[in-house]
N, C-alpha and C positions, 0 to 999 in steps of 0.2 A: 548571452543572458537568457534563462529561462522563467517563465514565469508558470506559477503549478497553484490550481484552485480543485480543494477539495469540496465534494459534498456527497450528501446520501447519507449522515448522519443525524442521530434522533434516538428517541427514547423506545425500546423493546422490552418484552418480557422473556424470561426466559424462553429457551427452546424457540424463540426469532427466528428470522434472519434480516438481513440489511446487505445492500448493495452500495458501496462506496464506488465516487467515480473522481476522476483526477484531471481535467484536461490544460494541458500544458500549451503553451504561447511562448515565440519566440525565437524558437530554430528548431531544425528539422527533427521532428520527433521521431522521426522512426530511426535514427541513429541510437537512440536515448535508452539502456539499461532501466529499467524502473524499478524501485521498492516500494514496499509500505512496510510505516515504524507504526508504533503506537507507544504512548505514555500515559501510565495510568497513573494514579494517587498514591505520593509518596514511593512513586516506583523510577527507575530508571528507563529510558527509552528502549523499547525491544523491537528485534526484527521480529516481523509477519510473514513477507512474500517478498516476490520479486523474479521481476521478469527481461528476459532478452530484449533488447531491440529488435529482431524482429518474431519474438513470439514464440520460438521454439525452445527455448528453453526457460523452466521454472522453478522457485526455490522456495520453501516454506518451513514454518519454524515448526515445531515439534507441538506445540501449543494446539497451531490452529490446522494440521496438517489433517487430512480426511475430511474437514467439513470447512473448509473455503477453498473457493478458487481465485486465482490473478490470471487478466487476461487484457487483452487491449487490443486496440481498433486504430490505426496508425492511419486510417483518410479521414478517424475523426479525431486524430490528437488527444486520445481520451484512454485512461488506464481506469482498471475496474479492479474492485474486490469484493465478492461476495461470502459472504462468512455466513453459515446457517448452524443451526444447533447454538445459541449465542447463551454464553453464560454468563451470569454477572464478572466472574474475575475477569471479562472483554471488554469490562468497562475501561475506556479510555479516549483521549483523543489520540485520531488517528492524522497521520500524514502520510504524503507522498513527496518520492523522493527522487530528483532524477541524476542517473551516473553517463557522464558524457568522454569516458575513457575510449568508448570504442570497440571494448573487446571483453567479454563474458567471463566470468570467473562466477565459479556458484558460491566459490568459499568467501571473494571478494564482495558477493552480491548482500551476504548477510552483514555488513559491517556500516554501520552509519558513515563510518569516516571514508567510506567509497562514494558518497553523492556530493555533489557539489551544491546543487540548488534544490529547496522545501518550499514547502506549501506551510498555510497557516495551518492546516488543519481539520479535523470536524467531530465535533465529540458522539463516541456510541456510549449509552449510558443502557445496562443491560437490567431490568428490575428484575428479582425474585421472587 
């Protein structure tokens, strides 16, 4: 079992930025593939990012690609994403997501139905 707490969510204005963070409990996180989804209003859940177990590899959606980074800290059980340049369509609550397969796939990293365990959560709310 994994347990995943998001935060670093909050309210920005355009042209923001915000640092999301994710730290997981429970078993060894630096096994652990990570994503981040986001779901906004009236929208379906979308991939964002996501990252290797241990670090060396990363995937981003077309959306947020150029101006966020995913990154993580495996002695502090902690996955980050920092998103800059923030525009209101980023409005959404964001989660983390963690994949305990074992073995990296970039194409597998974008697909929700690759993680097994979520986070509640944490809403960015982008004003204009």
């Amino acid at each position: 079992q994994v347990e995943l707490v998001e935060s670093g969510g909050g309210l920005v204005h355009t042209g923001g930025s915000l640092r999301l963070s994710c730290a997981a409990s429970g078993r060894d996180f630096s096994t652990l593939n990570m994503g981040w989804f986001r779901l906004g209003p009236g929208q379906e859940r979308d991939f964002v990012a996501a990252i290797s177990w241990s670090g060396g590899s990363t995937e981003y959606s077309e959306s947020v690609k150029g101006r966020s980074t995913i990154s993580r800290d495996n002695a502090k059980n902690t996955v980050y994403l920092q998103v800059n340049s923030l525009r209101p369509e980023d409005t959404a609550v964001y989660s983390c997501a963690a994949d305990s397969r074992g073995y990296w796939s970039s194409s597998i990293a974008r697909s929700a139905r690759a993680y097994r365990y979520w986070g509640q959560g944490t809403q960015v709310t982008v004003a204009s």
